[in-house]
SEVO-928901 format. One line per field, with one value per residue (C-alpha): residue number from 0; residue in one letter; x, y, z. Coordinates in nm, 2 decimals, m for minus. Layout:
BEGIN
nr <- [NUM_...]
rest <- [A_...]
east <- [X_...]
north <- [Y_...]
up <- [Z_...]
END
This chain:
BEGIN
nr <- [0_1_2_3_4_5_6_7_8_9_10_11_12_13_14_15_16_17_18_19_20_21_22_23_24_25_26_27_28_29_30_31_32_33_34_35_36_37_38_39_40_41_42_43_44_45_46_47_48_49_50_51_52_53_54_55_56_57_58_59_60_61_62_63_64_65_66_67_68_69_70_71_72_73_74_75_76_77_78_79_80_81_82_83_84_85_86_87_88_89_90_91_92_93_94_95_96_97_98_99_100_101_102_103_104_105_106_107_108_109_110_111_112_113_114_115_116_117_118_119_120_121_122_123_124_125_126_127_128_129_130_131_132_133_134_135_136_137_138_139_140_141_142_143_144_145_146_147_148_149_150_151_152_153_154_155_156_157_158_159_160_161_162_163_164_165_166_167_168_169_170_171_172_173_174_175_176_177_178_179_180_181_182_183_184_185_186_187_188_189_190_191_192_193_194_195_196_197_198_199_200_201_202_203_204_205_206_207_208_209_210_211_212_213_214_215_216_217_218_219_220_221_222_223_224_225_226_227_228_229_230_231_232_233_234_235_236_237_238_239_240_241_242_243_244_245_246_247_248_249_250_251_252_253_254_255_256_257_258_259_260_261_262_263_264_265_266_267_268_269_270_271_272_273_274_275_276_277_278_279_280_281_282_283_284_285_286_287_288_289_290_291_292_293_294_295_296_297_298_299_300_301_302_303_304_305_306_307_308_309_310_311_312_313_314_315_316_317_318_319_320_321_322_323_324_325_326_327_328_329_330_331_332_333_334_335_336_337_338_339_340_341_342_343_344_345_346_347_348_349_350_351_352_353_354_355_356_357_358_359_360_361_362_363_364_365_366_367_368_369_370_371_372_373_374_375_376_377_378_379_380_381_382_383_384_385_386_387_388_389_390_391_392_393_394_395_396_397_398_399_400_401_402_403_404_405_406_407_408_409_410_411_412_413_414_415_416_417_418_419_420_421_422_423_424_425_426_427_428_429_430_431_432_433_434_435_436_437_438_439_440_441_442_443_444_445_446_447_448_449_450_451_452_453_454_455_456_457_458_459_460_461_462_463_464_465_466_467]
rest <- [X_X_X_X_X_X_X_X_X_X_X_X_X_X_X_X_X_X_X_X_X_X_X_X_X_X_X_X_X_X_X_X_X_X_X_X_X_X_X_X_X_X_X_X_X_X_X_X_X_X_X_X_X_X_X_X_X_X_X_X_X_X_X_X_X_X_X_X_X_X_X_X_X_X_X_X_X_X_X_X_X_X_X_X_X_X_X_X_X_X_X_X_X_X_X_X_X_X_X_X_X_X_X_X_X_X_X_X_X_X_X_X_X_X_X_X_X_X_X_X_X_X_X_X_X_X_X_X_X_X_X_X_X_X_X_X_X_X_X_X_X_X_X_X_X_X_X_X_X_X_X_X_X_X_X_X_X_X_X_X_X_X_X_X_X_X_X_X_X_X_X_X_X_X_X_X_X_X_X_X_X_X_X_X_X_X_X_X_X_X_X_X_X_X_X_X_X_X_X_X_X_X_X_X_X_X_X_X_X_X_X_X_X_X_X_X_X_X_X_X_X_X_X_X_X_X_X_X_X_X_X_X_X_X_X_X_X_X_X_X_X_X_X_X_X_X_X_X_X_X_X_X_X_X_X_X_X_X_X_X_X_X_X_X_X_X_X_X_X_X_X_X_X_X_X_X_X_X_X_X_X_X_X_X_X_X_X_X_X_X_X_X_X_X_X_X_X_X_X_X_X_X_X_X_X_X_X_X_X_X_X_X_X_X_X_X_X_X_X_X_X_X_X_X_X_X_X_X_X_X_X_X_X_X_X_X_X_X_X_X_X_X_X_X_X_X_X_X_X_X_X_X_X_X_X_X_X_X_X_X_X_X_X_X_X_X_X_X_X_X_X_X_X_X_X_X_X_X_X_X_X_X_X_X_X_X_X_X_X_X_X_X_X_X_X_X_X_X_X_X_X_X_X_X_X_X_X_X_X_X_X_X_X_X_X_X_X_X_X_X_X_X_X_X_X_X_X_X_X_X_X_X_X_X_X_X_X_X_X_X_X_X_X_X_X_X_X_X_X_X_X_X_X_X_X_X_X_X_X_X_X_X_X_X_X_X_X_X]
east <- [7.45_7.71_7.98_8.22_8.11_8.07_8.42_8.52_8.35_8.53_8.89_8.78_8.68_9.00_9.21_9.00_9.09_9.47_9.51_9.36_9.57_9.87_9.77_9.72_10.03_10.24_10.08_10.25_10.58_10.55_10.85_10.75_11.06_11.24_11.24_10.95_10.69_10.89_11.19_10.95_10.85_11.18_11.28_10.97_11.05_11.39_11.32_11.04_11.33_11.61_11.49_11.11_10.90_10.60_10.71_10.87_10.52_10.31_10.53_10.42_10.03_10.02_10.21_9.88_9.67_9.38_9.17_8.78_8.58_8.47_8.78_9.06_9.30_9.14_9.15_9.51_9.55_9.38_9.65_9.93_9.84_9.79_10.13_10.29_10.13_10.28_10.61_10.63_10.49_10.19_9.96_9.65_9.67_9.36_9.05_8.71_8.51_8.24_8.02_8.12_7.97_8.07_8.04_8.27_8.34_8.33_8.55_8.37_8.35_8.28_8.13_8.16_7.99_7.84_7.83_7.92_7.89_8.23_8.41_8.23_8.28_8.50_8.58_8.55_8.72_8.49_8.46_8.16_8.06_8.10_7.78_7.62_7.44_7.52_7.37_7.21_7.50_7.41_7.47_7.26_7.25_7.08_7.15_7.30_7.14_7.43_7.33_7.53_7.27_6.96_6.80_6.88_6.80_6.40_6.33_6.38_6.09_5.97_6.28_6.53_6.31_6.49_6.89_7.17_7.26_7.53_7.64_7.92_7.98_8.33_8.55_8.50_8.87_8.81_8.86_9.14_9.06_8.99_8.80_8.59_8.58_8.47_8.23_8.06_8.08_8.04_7.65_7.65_7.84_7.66_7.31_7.32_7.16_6.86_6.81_6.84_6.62_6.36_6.36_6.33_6.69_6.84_7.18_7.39_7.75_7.95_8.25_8.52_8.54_8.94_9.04_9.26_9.23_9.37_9.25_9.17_8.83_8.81_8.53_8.40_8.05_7.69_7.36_7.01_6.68_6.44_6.16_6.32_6.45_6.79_6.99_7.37_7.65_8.01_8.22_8.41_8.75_8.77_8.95_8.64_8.41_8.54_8.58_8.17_8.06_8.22_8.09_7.74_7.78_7.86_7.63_7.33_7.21_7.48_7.42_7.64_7.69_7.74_7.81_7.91_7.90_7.91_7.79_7.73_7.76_7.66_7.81_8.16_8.30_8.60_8.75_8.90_9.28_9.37_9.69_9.84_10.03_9.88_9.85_10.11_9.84_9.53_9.49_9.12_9.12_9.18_9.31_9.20_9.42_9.32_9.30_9.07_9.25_8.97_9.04_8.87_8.95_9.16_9.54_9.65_9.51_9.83_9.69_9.32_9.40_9.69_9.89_9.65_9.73_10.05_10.07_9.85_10.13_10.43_10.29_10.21_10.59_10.78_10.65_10.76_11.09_11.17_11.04_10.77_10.49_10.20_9.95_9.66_9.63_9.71_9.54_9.62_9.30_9.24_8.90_8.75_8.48_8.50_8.44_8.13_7.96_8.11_8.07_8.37_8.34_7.96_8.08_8.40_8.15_7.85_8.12_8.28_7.98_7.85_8.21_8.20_8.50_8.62_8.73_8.92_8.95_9.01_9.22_9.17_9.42_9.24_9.35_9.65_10.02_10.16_10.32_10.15_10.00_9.79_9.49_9.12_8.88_8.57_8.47_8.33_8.54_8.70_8.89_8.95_9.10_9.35_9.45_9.53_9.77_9.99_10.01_10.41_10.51_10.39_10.56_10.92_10.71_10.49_10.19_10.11_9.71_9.47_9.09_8.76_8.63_8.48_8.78_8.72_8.40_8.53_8.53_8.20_8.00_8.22_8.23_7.87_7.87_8.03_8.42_8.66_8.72_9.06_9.10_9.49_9.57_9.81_9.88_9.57_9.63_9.73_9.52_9.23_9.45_9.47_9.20_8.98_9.20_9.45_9.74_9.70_9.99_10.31_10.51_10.30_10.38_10.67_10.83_10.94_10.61_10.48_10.70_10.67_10.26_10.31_10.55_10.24_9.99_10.25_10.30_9.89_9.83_10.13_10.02_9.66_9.76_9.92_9.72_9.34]
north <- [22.44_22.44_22.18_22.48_22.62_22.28_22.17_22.51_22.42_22.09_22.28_22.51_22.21_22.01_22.34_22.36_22.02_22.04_22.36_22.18_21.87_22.13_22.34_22.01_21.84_22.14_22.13_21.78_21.87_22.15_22.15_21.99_22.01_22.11_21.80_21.77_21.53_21.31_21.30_21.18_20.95_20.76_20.83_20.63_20.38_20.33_20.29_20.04_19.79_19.84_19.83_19.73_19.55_19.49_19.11_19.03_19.19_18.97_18.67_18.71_18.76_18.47_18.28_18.34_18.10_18.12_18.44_18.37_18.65_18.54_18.27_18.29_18.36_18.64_18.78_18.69_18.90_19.21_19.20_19.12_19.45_19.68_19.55_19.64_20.01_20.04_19.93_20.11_20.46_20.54_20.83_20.69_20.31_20.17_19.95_19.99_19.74_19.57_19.26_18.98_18.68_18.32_18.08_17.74_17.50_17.14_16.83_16.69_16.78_16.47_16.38_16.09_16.00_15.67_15.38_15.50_15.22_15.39_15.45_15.32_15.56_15.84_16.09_16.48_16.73_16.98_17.23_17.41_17.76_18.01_18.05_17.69_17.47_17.16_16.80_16.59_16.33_16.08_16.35_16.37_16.14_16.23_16.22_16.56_16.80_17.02_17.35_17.65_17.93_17.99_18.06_17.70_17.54_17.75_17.64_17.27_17.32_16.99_16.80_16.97_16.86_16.65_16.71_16.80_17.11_17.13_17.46_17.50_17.77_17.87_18.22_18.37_18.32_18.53_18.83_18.98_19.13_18.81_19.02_19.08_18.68_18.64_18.91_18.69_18.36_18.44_18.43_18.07_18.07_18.39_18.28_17.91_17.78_17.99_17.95_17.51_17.57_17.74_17.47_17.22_17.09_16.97_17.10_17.32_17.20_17.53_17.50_17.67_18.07_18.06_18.02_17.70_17.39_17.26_17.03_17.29_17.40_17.77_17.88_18.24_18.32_18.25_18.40_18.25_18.42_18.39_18.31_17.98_17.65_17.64_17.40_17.32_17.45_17.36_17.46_17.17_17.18_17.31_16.94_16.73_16.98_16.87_16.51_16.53_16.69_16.44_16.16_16.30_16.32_15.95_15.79_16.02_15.98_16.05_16.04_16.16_16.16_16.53_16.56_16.91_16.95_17.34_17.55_17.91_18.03_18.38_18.64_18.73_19.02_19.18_19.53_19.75_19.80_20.16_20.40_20.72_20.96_21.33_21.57_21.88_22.14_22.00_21.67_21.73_21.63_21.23_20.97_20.62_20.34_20.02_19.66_19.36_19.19_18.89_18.58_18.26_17.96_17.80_17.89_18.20_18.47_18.60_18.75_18.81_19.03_19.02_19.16_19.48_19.49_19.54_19.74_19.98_19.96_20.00_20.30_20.47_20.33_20.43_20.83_20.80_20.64_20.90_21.23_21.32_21.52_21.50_21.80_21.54_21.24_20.94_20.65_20.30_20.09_19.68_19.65_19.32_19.10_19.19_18.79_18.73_19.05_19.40_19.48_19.63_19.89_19.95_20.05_20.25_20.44_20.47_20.60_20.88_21.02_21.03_21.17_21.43_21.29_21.46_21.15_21.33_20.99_20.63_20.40_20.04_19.76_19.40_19.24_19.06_19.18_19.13_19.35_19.76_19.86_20.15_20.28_20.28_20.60_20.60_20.99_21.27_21.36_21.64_21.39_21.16_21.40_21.54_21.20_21.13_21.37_21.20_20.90_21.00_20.98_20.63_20.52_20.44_20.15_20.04_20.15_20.50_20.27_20.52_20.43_20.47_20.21_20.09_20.11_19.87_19.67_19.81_20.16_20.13_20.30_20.61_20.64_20.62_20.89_21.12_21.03_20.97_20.63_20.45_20.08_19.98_19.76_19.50_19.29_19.07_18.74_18.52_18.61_18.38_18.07_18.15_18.35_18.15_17.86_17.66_17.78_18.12_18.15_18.32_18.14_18.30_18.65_18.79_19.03_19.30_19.29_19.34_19.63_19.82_19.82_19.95_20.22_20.31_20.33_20.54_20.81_20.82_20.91_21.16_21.31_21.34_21.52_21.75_21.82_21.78]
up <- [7.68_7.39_7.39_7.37_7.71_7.83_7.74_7.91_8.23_8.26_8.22_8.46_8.70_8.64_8.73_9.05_9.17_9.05_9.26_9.53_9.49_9.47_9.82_10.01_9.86_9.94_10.31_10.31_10.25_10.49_10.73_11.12_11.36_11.10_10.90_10.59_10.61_10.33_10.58_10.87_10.72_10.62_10.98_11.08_10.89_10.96_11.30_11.27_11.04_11.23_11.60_11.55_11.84_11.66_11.59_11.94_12.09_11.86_12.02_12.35_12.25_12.03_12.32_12.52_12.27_12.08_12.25_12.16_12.40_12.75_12.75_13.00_12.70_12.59_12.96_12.98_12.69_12.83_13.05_12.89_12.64_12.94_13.08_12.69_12.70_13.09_13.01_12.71_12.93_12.73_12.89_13.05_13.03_13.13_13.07_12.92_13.08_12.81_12.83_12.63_12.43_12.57_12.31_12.41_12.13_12.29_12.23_11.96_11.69_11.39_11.08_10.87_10.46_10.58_10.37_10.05_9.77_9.60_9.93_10.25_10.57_10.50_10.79_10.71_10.87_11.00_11.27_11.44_11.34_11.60_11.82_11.68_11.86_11.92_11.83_12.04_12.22_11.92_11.68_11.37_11.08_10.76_10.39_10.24_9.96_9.83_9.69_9.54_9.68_9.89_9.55_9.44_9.82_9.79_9.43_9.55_9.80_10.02_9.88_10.19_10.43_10.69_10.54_10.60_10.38_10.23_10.11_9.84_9.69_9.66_9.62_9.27_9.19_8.89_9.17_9.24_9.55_9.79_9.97_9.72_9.70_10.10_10.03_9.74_9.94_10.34_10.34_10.33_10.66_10.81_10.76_10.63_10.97_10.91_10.55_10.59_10.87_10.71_10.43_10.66_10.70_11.00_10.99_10.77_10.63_10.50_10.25_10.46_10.37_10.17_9.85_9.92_9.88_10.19_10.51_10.75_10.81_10.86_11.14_11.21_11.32_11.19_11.32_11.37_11.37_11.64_11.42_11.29_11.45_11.56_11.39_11.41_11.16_11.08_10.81_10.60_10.47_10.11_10.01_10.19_10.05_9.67_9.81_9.92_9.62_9.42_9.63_9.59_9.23_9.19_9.45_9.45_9.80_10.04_10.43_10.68_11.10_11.25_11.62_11.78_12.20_12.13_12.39_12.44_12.84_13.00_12.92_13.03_13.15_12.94_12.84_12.56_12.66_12.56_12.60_12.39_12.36_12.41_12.15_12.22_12.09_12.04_12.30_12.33_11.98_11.94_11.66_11.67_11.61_11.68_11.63_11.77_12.04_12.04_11.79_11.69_11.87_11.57_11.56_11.73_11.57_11.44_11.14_11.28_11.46_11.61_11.36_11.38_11.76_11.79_11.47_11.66_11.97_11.80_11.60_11.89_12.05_11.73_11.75_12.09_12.04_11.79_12.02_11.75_11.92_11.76_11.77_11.86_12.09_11.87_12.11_12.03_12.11_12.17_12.09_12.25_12.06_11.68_11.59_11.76_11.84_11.81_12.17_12.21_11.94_12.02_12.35_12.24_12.06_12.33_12.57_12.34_12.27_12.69_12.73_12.47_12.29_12.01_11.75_11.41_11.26_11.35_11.17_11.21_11.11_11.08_10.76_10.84_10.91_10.53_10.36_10.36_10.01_10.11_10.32_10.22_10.35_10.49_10.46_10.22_9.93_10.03_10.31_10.02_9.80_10.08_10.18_9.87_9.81_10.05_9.79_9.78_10.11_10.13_9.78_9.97_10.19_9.88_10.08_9.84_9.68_9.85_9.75_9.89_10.06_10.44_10.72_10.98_11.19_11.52_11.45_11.22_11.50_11.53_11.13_11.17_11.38_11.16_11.19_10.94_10.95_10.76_10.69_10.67_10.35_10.36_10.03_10.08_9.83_10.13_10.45_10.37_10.34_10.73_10.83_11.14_11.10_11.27_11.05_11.17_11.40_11.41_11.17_10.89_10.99_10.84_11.08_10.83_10.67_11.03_11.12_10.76_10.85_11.15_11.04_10.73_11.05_11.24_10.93_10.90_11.26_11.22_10.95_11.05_11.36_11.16_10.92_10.96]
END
């Protein structure tokens, strides 16, 4: 083929997708009710600033504590987001019953560098990863091998045998996108029981999953593998993790005392809490929006996932308040057990497809309630494309960074399945100082971040409604 033709294919091309980019932007300025999408849109947001009950609603479910699935937290906050959706009348408020892990932390929860020549006993602040087992009553004591990787703990061979592993490899902070950060470091903490096991170690130590270097270990949940010895795990403060590692450094053999009374129980029962408002011309047809109402058992989970939860409310409250009528049924769901399981989006999904639910898309918010900078899809390119074009109407909020990308865990069985899934994105630089910690509560949620999220997951829906 000649570069001329070539060349002339490629102009040919970009005109295609310009005039495609033109149609569906045009489609988004199209007048609804009389007003243009544009105009909505600022009356969405508006609303959300000046009478906004994203942040009072967030109050009362952080009030409720910590809400780990199979707790009596977690049921107390089935309840209390049933009682929201009632008060607020959304259509069909109700419960999707789902079986829950029970994993129970325990009181103790110590370990301690024994005997160092430079510094004698030094306490570390730990805490147990979620679904560990725990020690035996005297705990374990046992010198520590610290590694970077599970490719530096296999090439040491027989020499793990009988430690304590001690895993600490931090967040590339070369990233920009912490996510990308967890993503490079979170192994350690998802499968470093199995991998210390298999090398013959006795327990796994896991620098806490955050970027800071603070006092507070961050948990979140770890696997094992049937085909290799359970041993416990906890994850250690980013400051004692530096403090060990330098202590290791300087006296060669370190040994330290773990004990963890962790438990995990039968399983639970629990429920999805669900409400909407019905689509005026299409209400076979649903939208997803959704949060996970579980948490970790450190803080509150303001941020995880609070902040998604009563994003997904007020959304639903704002188009509401302000007499929009969606074409399709915008349901706001509570998905239950995100942290340790995914049984409430497994069975979301298993029941939508018996029931012969029509899903457009589902949007998930679950990556804290700062402020909005945009929206990733989970679809083909065409979706991509005409979501894209929206960009403008989301520039007044800061929110207009549309991208390709995954969307969310709880919804990851109907994207699966074929729907368009969207993940909401907050500015993300500060959601792993308090992600699975104890300084994830309330304080750290700024209420007019909160509110301008919701109002970005309130214009989505809309416009999806509209438009798809």
């Amino acid at each position: 083929m000649s570069t001329l033709r070539r060349n002339f294919i490629a102009i040919l091309t970009l005109l295609a997708m310009l005039f495609a980019d033109h149609i569906v932007y045009s489609q988004s300025q199209a007048a609804t009710n009389g007003k243009t999408y544009q105009q909505i849109a600022e009356q969405i947001t508006k609303a959300a600033l000046r009478d906004g009950q994203a942040y009072q609603m967030l109050a009362e479910l952080t009030a409720v504590g910590p809400r780990l699935s199979g707790s009596s937290q977690a049921a107390a906050a089935v309840e209390l987001t049933r009682h929201m959706m009632q008060r607020l009348e959304f259509a069909n408020v109700r419960l999707q019953l789902v079986m829950v892990p029970h994993w129970v932390r325990g009181p103790i929860e110590e370990a301690m560098i024994l005997n160092s020549p430079a510094m004698g006993n030094v306490p570390l602040s730990i805490c147990a990863l979620g679904g560990s087992i725990a020690t035996s009553e005297m705990g374990i004591v046992a010198e520590v091998l610290e590694v970077k990787s599970f490719e530096e703990l296999r090439a040491l061979g027989k020499k793990a045998s009988g430690k304590i592993i001690f895993f600490n490899r931090p967040f590339d902070p070369a990233l920009f996108n912490t996510f990308a950060g967890y993503g490079g470091a979170v192994n350690q903490r998802g499968s470093g029981a199995i991998e210390a096991a298999k090398a013959g170690g006795v327990a796994a130590l896991v620098r806490s999953m955050t970027p800071s270097l603070d006092d507070f270990p961050h948990t979140g949940g770890m696997r094992y593998d049937a085909n290799v010895p359970k041993v416990p795990a906890a994850a250690i403060s980013t400051l004692d993790a530096e403090l060990l590692s330098k202590v290791i450094a300087q006296d060669k053999n370190v040994t330290v005392r773990l004990r963890l009374t962790c438990q995990t129980l039968p399983d639970a029962p629990s429920a999805n809490v669900m409400g909407e408002i019905i689509g005026a011309e299409k209400p076979e047809e649903i939208i997803v929006i959704g949060g996970h109402l579980d948490s970790w058992d450190k803080g509150t989970g303001a941020h995880d996932d609070g902040a998604g939860c009563v994003q997904s409310i007020e959304a639903v409250r704002l188009l509401k308040a302000l007499d929009l009528k969606p074409k399709r049924t915008i349901r706001a769901v509570m998905f239950m057990n995100e942290e340790n399981g995914l049984r409430g989006g497994i069975e979301y999904a298993r029941a939508a497809k018996e029931n012969n639910e029509k899903h457009v898309a589902a949007l998930e918010s679950d990556s804290g309630g700062f402020a909005p900078r945009g929206f990733s899809v989970e679809g083909d390119s065409l979706s991509w494309q005409k979501i894209a074009a929206w960009r403008s109407i989301f520039e007044s909020l800061g929110a207009e960074r549309i991208t390709r990308g995954g969307s969310g865990a709880d919804i990851s069985v109907l994207v699966r399945d074929g729907v368009l899934g969207l993940g909401f994105v907050p500015e993300g630089h500060r959601y792993f100082d308090y992600h699975h910690s104890d300084n994830d509560t309330l304080d750290k949620v700024n209420p007019r971040e909160l509110e301008l999220g919701a109002a970005a997951m309130a214009i989505m829906a809309y416009l999806i409604s509209e438009e798809w």
